[in-house]
DRENSEKE-840555 format. One record per residue (C-alpha): residue number from 1; z, x, y. Coordinates in nm, 2 decimals. Each point is the difference from the previous one (the first is absolute). Layout:
<atom NUM; <Z; X; Y>>
...
END
This chain:
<atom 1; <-5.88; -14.82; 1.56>>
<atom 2; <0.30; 0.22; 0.07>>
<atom 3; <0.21; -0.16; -0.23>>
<atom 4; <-0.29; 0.04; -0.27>>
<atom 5; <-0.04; 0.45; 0.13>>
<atom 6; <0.42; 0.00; -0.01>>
<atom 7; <0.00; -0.16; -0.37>>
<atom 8; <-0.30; 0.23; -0.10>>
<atom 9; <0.23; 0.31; 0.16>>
<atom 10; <0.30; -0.13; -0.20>>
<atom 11; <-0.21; -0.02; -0.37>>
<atom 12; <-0.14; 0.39; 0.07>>
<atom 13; <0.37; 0.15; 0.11>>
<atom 14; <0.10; -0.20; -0.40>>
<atom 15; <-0.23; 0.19; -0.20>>
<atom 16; <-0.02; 0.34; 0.14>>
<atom 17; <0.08; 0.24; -0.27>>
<atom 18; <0.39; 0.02; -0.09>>
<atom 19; <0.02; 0.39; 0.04>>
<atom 20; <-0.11; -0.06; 0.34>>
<atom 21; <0.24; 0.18; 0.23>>
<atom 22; <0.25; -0.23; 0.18>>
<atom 23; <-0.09; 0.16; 0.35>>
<atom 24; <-0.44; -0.13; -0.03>>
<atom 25; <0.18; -0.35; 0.02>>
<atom 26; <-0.06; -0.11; 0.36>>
<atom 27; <0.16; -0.38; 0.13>>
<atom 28; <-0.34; -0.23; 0.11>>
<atom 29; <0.22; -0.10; 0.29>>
<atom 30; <0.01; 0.34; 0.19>>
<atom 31; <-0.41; 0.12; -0.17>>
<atom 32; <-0.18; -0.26; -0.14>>
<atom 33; <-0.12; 0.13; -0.33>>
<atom 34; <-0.39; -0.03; 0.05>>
<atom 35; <-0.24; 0.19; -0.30>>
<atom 36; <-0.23; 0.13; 0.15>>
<atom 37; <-0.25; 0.32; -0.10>>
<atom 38; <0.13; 0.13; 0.35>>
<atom 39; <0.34; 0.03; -0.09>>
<atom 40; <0.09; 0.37; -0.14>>
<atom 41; <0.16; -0.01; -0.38>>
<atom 42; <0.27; 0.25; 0.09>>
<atom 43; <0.17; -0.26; 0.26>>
<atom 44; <0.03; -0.23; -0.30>>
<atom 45; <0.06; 0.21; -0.27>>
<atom 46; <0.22; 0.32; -0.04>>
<atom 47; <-0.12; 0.29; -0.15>>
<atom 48; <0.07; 0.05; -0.38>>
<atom 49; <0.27; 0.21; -0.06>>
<atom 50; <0.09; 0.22; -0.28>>
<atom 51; <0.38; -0.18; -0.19>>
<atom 52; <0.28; 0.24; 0.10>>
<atom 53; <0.33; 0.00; -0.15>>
<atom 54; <0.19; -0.16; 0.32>>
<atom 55; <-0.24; -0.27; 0.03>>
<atom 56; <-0.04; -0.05; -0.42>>
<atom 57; <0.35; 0.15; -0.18>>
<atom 58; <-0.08; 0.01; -0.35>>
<atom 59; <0.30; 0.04; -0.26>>
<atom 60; <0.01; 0.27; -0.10>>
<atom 61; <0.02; 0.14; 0.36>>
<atom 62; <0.33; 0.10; 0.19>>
<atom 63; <0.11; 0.10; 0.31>>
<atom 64; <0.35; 0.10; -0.13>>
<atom 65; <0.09; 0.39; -0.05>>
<atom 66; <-0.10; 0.14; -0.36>>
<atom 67; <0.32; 0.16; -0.14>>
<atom 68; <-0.08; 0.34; -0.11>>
<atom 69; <0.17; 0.08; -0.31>>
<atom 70; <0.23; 0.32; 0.03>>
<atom 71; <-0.13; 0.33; -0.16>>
<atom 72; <0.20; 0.14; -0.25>>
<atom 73; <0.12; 0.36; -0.10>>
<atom 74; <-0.08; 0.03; -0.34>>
<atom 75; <-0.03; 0.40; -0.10>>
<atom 76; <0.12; 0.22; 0.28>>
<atom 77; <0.34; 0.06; -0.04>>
<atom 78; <0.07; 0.12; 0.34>>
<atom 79; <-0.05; -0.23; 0.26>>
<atom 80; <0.07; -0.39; 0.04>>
<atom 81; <-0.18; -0.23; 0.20>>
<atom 82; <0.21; -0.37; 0.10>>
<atom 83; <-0.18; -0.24; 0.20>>
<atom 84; <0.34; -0.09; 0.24>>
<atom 85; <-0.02; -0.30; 0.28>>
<atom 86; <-0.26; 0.06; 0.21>>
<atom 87; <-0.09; 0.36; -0.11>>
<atom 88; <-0.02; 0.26; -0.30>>
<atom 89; <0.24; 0.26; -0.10>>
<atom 90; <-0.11; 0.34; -0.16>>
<atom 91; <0.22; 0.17; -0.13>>
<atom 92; <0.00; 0.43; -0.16>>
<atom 93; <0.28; -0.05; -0.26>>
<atom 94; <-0.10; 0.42; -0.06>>
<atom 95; <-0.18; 0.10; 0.32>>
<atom 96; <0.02; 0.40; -0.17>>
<atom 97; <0.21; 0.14; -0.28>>
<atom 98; <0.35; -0.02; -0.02>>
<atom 99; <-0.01; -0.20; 0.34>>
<atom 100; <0.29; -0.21; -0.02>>
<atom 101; <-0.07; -0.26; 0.22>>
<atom 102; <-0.30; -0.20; 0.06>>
<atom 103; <-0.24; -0.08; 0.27>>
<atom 104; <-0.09; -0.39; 0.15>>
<atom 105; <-0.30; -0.11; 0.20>>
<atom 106; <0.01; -0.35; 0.09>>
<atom 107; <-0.36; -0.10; 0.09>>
<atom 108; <-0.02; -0.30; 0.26>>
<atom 109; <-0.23; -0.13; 0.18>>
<atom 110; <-0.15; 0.05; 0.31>>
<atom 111; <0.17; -0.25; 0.23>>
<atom 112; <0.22; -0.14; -0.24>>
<atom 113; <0.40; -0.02; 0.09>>
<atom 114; <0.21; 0.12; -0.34>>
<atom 115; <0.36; -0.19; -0.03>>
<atom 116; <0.14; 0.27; -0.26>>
<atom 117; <0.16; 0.32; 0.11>>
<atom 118; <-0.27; 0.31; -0.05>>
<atom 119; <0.25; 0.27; 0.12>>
<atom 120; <-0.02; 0.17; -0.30>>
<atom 121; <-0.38; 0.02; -0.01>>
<atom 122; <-0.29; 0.12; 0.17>>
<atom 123; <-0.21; -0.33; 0.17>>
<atom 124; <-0.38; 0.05; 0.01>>
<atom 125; <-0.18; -0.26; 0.13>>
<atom 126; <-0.34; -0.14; -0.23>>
<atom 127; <-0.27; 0.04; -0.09>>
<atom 128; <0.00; 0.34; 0.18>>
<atom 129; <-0.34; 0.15; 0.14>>
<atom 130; <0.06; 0.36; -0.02>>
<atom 131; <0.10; 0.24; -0.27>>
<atom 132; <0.09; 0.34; -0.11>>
<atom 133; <-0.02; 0.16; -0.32>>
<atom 134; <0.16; 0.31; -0.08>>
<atom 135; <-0.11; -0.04; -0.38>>
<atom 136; <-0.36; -0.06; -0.14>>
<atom 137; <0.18; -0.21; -0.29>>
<atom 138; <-0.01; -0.27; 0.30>>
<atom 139; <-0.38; 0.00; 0.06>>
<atom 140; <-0.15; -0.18; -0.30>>
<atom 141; <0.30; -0.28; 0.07>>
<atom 142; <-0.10; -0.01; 0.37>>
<atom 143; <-0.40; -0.02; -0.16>>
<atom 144; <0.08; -0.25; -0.26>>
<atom 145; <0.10; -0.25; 0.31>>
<atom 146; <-0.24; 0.08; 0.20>>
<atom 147; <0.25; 0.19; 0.30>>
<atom 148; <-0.12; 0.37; -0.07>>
<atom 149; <-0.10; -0.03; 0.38>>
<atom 150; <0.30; -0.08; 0.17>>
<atom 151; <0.10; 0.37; -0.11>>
<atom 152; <0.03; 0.18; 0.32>>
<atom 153; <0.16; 0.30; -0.13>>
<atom 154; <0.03; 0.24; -0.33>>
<atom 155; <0.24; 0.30; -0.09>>
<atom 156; <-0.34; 0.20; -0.04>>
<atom 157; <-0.40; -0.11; -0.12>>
<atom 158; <0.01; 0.31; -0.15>>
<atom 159; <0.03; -0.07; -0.41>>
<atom 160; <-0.08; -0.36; 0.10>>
<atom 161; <-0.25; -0.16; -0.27>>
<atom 162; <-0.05; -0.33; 0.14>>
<atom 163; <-0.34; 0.10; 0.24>>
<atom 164; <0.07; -0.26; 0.28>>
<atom 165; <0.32; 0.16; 0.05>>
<atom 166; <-0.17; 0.36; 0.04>>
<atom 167; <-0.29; -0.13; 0.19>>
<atom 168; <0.24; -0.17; 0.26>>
<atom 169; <0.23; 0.30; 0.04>>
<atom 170; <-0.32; 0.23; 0.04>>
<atom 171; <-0.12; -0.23; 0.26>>
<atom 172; <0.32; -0.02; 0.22>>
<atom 173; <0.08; -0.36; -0.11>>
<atom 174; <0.32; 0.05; -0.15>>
<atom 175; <0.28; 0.29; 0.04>>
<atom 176; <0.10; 0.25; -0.18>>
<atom 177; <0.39; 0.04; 0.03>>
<atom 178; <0.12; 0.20; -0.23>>
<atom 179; <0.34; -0.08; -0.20>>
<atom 180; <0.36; 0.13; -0.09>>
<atom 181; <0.25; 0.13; 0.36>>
<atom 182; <-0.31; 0.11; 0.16>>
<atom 183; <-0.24; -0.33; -0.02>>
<atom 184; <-0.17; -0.03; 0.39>>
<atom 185; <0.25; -0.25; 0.17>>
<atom 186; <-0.19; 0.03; 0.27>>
<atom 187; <-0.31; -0.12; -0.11>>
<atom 188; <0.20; -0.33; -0.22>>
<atom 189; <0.18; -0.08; 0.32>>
<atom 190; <-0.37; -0.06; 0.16>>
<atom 191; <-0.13; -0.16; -0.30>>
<atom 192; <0.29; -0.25; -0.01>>
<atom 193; <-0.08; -0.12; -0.35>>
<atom 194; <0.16; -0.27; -0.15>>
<atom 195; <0.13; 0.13; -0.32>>
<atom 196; <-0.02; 0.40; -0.11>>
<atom 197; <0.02; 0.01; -0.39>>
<atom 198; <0.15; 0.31; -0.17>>
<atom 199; <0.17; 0.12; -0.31>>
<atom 200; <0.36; 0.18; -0.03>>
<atom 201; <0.17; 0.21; -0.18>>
<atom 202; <0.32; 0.00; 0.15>>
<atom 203; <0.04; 0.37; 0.14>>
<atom 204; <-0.02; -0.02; 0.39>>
<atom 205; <-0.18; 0.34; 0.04>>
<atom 206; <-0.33; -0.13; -0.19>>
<atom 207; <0.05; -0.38; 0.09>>
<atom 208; <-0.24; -0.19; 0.27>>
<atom 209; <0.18; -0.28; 0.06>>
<atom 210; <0.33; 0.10; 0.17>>
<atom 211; <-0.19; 0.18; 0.32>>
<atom 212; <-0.21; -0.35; -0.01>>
<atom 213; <0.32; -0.20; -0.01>>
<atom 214; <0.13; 0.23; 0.30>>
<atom 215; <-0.29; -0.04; 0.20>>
<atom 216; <0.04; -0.41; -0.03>>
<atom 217; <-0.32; 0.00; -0.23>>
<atom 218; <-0.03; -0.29; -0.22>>
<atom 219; <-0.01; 0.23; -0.36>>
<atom 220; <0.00; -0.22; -0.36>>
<atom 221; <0.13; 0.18; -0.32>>
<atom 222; <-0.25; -0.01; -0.24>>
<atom 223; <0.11; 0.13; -0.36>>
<atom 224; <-0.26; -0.10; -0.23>>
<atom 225; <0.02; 0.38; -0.15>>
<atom 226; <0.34; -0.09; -0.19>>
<atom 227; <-0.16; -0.28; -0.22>>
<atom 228; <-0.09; 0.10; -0.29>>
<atom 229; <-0.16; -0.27; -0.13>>
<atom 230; <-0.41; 0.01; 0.07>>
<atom 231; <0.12; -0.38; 0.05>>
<atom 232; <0.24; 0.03; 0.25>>
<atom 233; <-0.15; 0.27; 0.19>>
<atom 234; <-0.29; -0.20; 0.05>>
<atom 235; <0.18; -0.30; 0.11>>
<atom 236; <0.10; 0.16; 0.27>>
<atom 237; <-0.35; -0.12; 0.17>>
<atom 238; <0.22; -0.33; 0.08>>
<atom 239; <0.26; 0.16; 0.19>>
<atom 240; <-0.28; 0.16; 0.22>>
<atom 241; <-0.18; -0.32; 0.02>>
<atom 242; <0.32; -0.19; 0.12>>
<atom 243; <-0.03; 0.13; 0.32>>
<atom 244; <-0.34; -0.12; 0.09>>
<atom 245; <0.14; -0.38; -0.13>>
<atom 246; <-0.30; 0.09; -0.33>>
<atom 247; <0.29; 0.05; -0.30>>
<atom 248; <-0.14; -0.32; -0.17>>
<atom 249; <-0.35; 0.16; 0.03>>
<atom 250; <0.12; 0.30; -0.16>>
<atom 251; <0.19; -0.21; -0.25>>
<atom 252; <-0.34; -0.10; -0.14>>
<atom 253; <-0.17; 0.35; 0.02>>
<atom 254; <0.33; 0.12; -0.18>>
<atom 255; <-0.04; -0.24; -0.26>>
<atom 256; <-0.34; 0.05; -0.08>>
<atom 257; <0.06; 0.33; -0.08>>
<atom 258; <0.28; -0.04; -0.19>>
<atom 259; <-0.17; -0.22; -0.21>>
<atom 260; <-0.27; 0.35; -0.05>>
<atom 261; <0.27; 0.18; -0.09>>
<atom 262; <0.14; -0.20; -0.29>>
<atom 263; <-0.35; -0.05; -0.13>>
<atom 264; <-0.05; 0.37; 0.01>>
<atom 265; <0.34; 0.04; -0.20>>
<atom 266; <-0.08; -0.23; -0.24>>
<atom 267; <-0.29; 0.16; -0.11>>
<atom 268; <0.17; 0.37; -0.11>>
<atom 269; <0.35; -0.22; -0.08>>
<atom 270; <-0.06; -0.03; -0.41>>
<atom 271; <-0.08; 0.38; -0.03>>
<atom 272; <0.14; 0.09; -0.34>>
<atom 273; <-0.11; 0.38; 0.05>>
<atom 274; <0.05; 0.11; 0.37>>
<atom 275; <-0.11; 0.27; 0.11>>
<atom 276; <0.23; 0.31; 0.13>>
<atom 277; <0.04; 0.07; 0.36>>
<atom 278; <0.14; 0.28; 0.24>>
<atom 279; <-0.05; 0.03; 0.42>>
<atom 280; <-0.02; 0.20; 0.30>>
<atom 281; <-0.01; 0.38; 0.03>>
<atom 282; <0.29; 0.27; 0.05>>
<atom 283; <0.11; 0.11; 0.29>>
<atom 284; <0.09; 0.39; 0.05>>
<atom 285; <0.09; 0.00; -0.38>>
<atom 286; <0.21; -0.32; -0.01>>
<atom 287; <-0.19; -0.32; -0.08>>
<atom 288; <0.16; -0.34; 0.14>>
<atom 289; <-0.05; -0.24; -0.27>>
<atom 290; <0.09; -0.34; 0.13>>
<atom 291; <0.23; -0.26; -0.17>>
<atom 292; <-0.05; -0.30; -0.24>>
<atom 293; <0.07; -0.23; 0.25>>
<atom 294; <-0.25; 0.14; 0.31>>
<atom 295; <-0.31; -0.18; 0.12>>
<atom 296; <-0.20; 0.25; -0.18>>
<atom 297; <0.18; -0.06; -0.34>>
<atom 298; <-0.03; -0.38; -0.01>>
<atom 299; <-0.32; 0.01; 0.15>>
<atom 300; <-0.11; 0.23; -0.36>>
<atom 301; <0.23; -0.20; -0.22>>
<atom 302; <-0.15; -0.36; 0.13>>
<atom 303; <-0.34; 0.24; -0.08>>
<atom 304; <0.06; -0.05; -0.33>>
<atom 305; <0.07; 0.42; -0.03>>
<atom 306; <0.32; 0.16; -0.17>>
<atom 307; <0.16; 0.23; 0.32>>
<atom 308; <0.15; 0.29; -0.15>>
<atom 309; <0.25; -0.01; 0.21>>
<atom 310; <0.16; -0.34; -0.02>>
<atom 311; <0.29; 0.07; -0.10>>
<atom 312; <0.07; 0.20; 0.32>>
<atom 313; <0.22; -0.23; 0.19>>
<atom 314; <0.02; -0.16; 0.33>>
<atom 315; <-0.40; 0.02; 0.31>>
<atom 316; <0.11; 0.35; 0.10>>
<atom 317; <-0.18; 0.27; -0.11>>
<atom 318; <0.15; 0.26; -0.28>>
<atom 319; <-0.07; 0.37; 0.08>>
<atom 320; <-0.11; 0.17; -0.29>>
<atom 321; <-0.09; 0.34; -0.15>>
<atom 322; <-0.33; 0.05; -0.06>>
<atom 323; <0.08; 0.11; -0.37>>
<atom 324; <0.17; -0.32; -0.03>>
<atom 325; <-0.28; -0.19; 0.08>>
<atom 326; <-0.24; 0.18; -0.16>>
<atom 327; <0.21; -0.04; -0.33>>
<atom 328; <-0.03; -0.40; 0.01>>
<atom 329; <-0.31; -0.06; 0.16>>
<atom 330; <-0.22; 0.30; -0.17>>
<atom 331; <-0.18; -0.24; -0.24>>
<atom 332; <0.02; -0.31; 0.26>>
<atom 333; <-0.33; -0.22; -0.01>>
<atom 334; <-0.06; 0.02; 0.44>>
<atom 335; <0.13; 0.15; 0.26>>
<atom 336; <0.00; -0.23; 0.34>>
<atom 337; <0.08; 0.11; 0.39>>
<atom 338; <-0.06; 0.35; -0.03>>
<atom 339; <0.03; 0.06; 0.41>>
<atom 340; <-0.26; 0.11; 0.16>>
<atom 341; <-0.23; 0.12; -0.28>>
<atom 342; <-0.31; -0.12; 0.03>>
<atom 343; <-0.19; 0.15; -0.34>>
<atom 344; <0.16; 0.17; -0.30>>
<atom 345; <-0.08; 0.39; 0.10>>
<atom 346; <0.17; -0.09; 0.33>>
<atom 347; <0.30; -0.11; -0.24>>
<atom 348; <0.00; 0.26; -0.17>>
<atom 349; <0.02; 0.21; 0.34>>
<atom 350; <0.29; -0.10; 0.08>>
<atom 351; <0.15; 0.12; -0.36>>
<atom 352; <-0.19; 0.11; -0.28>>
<atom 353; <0.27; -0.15; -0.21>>
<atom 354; <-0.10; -0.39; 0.05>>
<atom 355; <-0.30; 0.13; -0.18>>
<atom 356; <0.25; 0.00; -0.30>>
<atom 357; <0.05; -0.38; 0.01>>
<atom 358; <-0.20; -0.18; -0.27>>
<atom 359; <-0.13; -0.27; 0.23>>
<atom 360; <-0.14; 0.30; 0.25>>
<atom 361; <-0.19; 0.13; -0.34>>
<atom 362; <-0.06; -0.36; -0.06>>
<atom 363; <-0.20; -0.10; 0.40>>
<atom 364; <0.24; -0.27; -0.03>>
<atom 365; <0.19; 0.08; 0.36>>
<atom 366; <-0.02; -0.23; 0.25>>
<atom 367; <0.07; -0.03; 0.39>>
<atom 368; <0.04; -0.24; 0.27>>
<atom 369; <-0.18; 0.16; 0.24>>
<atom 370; <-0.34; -0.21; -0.03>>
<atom 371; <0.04; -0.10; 0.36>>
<atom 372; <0.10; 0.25; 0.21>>
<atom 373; <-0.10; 0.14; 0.35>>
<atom 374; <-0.14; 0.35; 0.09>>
<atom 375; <0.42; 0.07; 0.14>>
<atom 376; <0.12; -0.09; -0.31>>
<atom 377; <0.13; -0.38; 0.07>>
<atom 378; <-0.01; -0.21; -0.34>>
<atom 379; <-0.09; -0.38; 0.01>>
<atom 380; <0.23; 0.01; -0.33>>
<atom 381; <0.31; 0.04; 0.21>>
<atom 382; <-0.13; -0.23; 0.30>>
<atom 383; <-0.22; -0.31; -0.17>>
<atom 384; <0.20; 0.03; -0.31>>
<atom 385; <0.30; -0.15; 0.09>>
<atom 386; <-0.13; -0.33; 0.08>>
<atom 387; <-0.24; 0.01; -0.32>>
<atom 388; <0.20; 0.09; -0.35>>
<atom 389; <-0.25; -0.15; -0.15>>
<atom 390; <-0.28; 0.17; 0.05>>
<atom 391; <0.20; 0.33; -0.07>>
<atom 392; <0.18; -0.16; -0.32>>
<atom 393; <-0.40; -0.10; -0.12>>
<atom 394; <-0.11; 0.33; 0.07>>
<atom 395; <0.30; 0.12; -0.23>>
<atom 396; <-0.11; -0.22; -0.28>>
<atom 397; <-0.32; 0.09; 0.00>>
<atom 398; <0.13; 0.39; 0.02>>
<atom 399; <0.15; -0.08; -0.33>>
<atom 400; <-0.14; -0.23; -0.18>>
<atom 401; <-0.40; -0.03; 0.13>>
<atom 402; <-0.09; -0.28; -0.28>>
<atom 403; <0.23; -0.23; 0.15>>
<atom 404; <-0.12; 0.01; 0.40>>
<atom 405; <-0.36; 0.07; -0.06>>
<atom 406; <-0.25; -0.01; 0.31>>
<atom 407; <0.34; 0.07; 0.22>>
<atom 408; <-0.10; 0.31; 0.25>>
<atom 409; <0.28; 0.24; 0.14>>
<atom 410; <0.11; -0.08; 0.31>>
<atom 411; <0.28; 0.25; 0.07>>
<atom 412; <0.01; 0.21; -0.31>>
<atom 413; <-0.30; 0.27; -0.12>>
<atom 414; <-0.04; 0.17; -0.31>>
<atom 415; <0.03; 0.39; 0.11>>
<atom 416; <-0.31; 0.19; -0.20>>
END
């Protein structure tokens, strides 16, 4: 008979089901298998449990590092980004005009050993956590990635359009530090942020960052003002992005709107009529007119418009008569960035002589001051930056309304 129960024992254990769990398998010689209505299920069977990738790898699977493929600089023409062993090199090749040498960052990571020499640059270790801006043309890159919150300090909130940023600085929950020789030292030194972003212009008596770099402050060179191509300046985004280890995420916002941009050039690029075009306002009887190769005049000409003044050389600005102006652009079809005029009397306020310009007779003036807080800060000069395309679509459809209909302003209005 116990040979017989044994036998039976052995038969059962050989056609238990083969996804059976190796450890429900119990040797008859230590427990004698007996089936019985007594005996609880979960001593002989293991729970069923869900397939996870250690105990079932599947193909396509692997545990070996992805290889991120290197952002590229493609449209800014001054700053580089080199991915070097082990970390990333930014470099200002024009951190203000006329400099005449540039600026390195070399971006390595927290923990991480570097073989090379960096004596020549300033080491930050990444992704930082906390940030200052000095320029608002830093906040929508900072949004776009989703770090606007590790700002822990501005120059002012003041003419600030982004409304976390005022919100925040009303509530106490950033700083406002000022900029230039007299920034608050003081109140950075507590802060201890990781990287303080600023522009230069090279003239020590109105520049931030040499009392930063005095104090030991960790200060970045921004100069995203001296591109002129809408392009460019927008690309800029990257370079902010490479410190929080996000340039590839930017890289793909970047390209997505480059990709708006051409579509929105396309569509006023076969204009065989083009329409005549003048901007900005004089100032104290001399009107700054500024060159063909400016942001503003490539930003028109990729409009599909004719800029009266192209043939003014160089990004600078021009200063003109007023005679002289009102001698070419009299009979112009608009009139664009007109300062702080925010209806065509109040144009006309400011000199009853604008009302002489055919496009004033015409209601075909135009300003960028759609979005714009009660202190005067414009989202045209902030956002902007980081979205040519919107402004170059809101050209087009300045110009030429047939060709983007159902497209709403965004930064320009039609003064009435």
């Amino acid at each position: 008979m116990k040979k017989i129960l044994t036998l039976l024992a052995v038969m059962i254990m050989l056609v238990l089901p083969a996804c059976q769990a190796p450890v429900a398998v119990v040797e008859t010689e230590e427990v004698p298998v007996v089936v019985t209505e007594e005996v609880p299920t979960e001593e002989i069977v293991e729970p069923v449990v869900e397939p996870t990738i250690e105990a079932y790898p599947v193909e396509e699977v692997t545990e070996e590092p992805v290889e991120v493929e290197p952002v590229t600089i493609d449209f800014a023409q001054n700053f580089t980004l080199e991915y070097k062993e082990g970390y990333k090199l930014l470099t200002v090749t024009l951190p203000w005009s006329g400099a005449t040498e540039s600026l390195a960052y070399a971006l390595v990571p927290t923990g991480t050993t570097v073989a090379d020499d960096l004596s020549g640059a300033t080491v930050i270790s990444t992704p930082i956590d906390s940030f200052v801006s000095l320029s608002t043309t830093y906040l929508t890159f900072l949004d776009q990635i989703d770090e606007l919150s590790s700002i822990v300090a501005v120059d002012t909130a003041d003419y600030t359009y982004n409304t976390d940023i005022s919100l925040w600085a009303e509530a106490g929950a950033i700083s406002s530090v000022g900029s230039g020789p007299s920034i608050d030292i003081e109140r950075l030194l507590e802060l201890a942020p990781d990287v303080i972003m600023t522009s230069a212009s090279g003239f020590a008596d109105y520049d931030t960052h040499p009392v930063l770099e005095q104090a030991g402050l960790p200060v970045v060179i921004n100069s995203d003002y001296l591109e002129q191509d809408p392009l460019g300046r927008a690309e800029w985004g990257k370079f902010i992005a490479a410190f929080y280890d996000k340039e590839a995420e930017a890289d793909v916002i970047f390209d997505a709107m480059v990709g708006r941009y051409e579509e929105a050039k396309a569509l006023a690029a076969n204009q065989t009529e083009k329409v005549t075009v003048f901007v900005n306002t004089a100032y104290e009887g001399t009107w700054y007119m500024p060159g063909a190769d400016s942001y503003a005049a490539i930003l028109l000409k990729d409009a599909g418009a004719d800029y009266l003044w192209s043939d003014l050389e160089g990004y600078g600005a021009m200063p003109l008569d007023f005679e002289v102006v009102v001698e070419r652009a009299k009979d112009a079809d608009y009139w664009l960035n007109v300062g702080f005029a925010t209806d065509l009397a109040s144009l006309a306020a400011m000199d009853t002589r604008y009302a002489e310009f055919k496009a004033f007779q015409d209601g075909k003036v135009f300003n960028n001051n759609a979005r714009i807080t009660a202190m005067g800060g414009s989202d045209y000069y902030e956002s902007g930056v980081a979205n040519p395309d919107v402004v170059l679509l809101d050209l087009v459809s300045i110009f030429y309304p047939d060709l983007a209909a159902g497209h709403e302003f965004f930064y320009y209005t039609q003064l009435q």
